[in-house]
C-alpha angles and dihedrals in degrees: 000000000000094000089055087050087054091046085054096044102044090039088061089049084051102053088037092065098037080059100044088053099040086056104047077037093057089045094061098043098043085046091048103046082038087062106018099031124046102137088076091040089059084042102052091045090064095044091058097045096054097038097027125150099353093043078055087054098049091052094049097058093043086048095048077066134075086274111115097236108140099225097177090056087044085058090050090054098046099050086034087061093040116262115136118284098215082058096048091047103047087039096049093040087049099050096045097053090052093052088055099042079057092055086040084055099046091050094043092068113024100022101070104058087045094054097043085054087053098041103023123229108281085057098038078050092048092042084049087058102045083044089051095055100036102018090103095052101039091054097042086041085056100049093054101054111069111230109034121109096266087153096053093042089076090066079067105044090048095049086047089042104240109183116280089229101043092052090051088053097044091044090048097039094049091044102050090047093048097035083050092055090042089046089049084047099056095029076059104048090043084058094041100055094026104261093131 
């Protein structure tokens, strides 16, 4: 119990100092393509204009993939340029949670078979078990936190069997806390230097 207490507690002076860097980060770079950039300003207003709130959504699912697509910066663009933030949020949720039930899915029936052959099945049996006890946490611990393979990390809940209902709620419901703070922060910078 006490180790749990110490996990919690590293993991929210974790996420407090990846947010406190990712917001001093997006103001220097907002602030420096705003002066020194406006060529992809101008660029990145008409892609959103033409492509908006579906070509977000697009993006989302292939992102919530293994596909490198940087959906949190996407989110920060979008608000930062002035679409709504509740659309870029549920778009952008939605999307990826439907990129990473694909890679649940994908792991769920082929990945089992793949990773018992590696580990073998007393491993694969002792991984299952500690999954089982701290699955739900480290997945929810994961979504929170920008920057970890969250993505990645359904490969691994598909292939341990975490309940199809309790990954889409954690997916969704990490997405939409992290993509709203994303969509504030941009909302915020395109204030800030004028973009909005």
């Amino acid at each position: 119990m006490e180790k749990d207490a110490k996990y919690v507690k590293i993991s929210i002076i974790i996420i407090t100092v990846l947010g406190i860097l990712i917001f001093t980060g997006g103001i220097f770079i907002f602030r420096d393509m705003a002066i020194n950039a406006p060529e992809k300003i101008a660029f990145i207003k008409s892609t959103l204009s033409r492509y908006g709130i579906p070509g977000l959504f697009i993006a989302s699912v292939l992102g919530g993939t293994i596909l490198p697509m940087g959906v949190p910066g996407l989110v920060v663009y979008a608000t930062g340029f002035g679409l709504p933030i509740y659309l870029v949020v549920l778009s952008s949720s939605a999307g990826f949670t439907i990129g990473v039930t694909f890679n649940y899915y994908l792991a769920k029936k082929y990945g089992k078979p793949f990773v018992v052959k590696r580990v073998g099945e007393k491993r694969f049996m002792d991984m299952s078990k500690w999954w089982d006890r701290y699955g739900v946490v480290t997945y929810l611990i994961f979504g929170l936190i920008p920057g970890l393979p969250f993505d990645l990390l359904a490969f691994i809940c598909g292939i341990l069997n975490m309940p199809l209902s309790t990954f889409w709620v954690i997916s969704f419901g990490t997405r939409v806390v992290q993509f709203t703070a994303f969509a504030y922060l941009g909302s915020f910078f395109g204030k800030l230097i004028g973009l909005i």
